[in-house]
C-alpha positions, 0 to 999 in steps of 0.5 A, spaced: 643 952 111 642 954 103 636 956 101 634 956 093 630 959 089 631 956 082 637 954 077 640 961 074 644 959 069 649 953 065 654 956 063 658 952 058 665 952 054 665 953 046 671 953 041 666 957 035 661 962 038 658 963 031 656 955 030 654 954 037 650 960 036 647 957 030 645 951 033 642 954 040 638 958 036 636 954 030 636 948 032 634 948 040 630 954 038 633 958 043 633 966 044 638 970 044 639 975 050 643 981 050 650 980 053 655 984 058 660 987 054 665 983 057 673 982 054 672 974 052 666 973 046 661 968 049 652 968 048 647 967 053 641 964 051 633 964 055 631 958 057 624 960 061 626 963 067 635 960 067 640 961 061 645 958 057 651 962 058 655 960 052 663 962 053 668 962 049 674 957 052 677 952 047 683 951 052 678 948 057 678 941 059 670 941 059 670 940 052 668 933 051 672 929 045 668 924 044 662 924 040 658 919 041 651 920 045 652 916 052 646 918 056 651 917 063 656 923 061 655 930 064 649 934 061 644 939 062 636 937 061 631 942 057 623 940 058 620 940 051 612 941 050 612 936 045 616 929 045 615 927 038 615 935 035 622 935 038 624 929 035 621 931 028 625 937 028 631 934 030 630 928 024 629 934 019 636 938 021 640 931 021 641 932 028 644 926 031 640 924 037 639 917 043 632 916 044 629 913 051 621 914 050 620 909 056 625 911 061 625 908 068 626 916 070 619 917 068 621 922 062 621 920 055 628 922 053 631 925 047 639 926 047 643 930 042 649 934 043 652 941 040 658 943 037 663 942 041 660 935 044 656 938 052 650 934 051 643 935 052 637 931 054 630 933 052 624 931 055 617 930 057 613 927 063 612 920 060 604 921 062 604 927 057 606 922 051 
């Protein structure tokens, strides 16, 4: 059987690293780590003790065409330390955003996407409302 100590990273695909940098910088607030000097671009960002490892790939099939929020596509969870802070800050950057504070899940739910369209949910624990 395999044992797990915690999830290590995501890595994702994107079409234009200095955009996509800019929005997991800026908007998500994310911090810029020193990456490998490896022979295709790509950033990796800290998120507590995992990463998002961002690549350069715009060939990929991973890269979501559709635009619209669905709650159901692939995506990846961050836990955020205040609901409405996040969603005042994503209203403020004219993010566009799904909200479900009331979640069956028992999270309140926020979810956005990046530039090339990889969803993301923020959360919190509906008792931390």
């Amino acid at each position: 059987m395999i044992t797990y100590k915690e999830l290590h990273h995501v890595s994702l695909p994107v079409t234009n690293l200095e955009k996509s940098k800019t929005f997991y910088r800026e908007i998500l607030g994310l911090i810029e780590l020193e990456r490998p000097n490896f022979d295709f671009a790509g950033a990796w960002f800290q998120v507590g003790k995992q990463q998002i490892h961002l690549i350069v790939f715009p060939e990929s099939e991973m890269i979501r065409q559709e635009r619209e929020i669905s709650t159901r596509d692939a995506h990846f969870a961050l836990r955020v330390n205040d609901y409405d802070k996040a969603l005042k800050w994503l209203k403020k950057h004219n993010i566009s955003f799904k909200e479900n504070r009331y979640s069956k899940s028992g999270f309140a739910q926020i979810f956005c996407s990046d530039p090339d369209g990889h969803i993301i949910e923020l959360n919190v624990d509906q008792k931390d409302l």
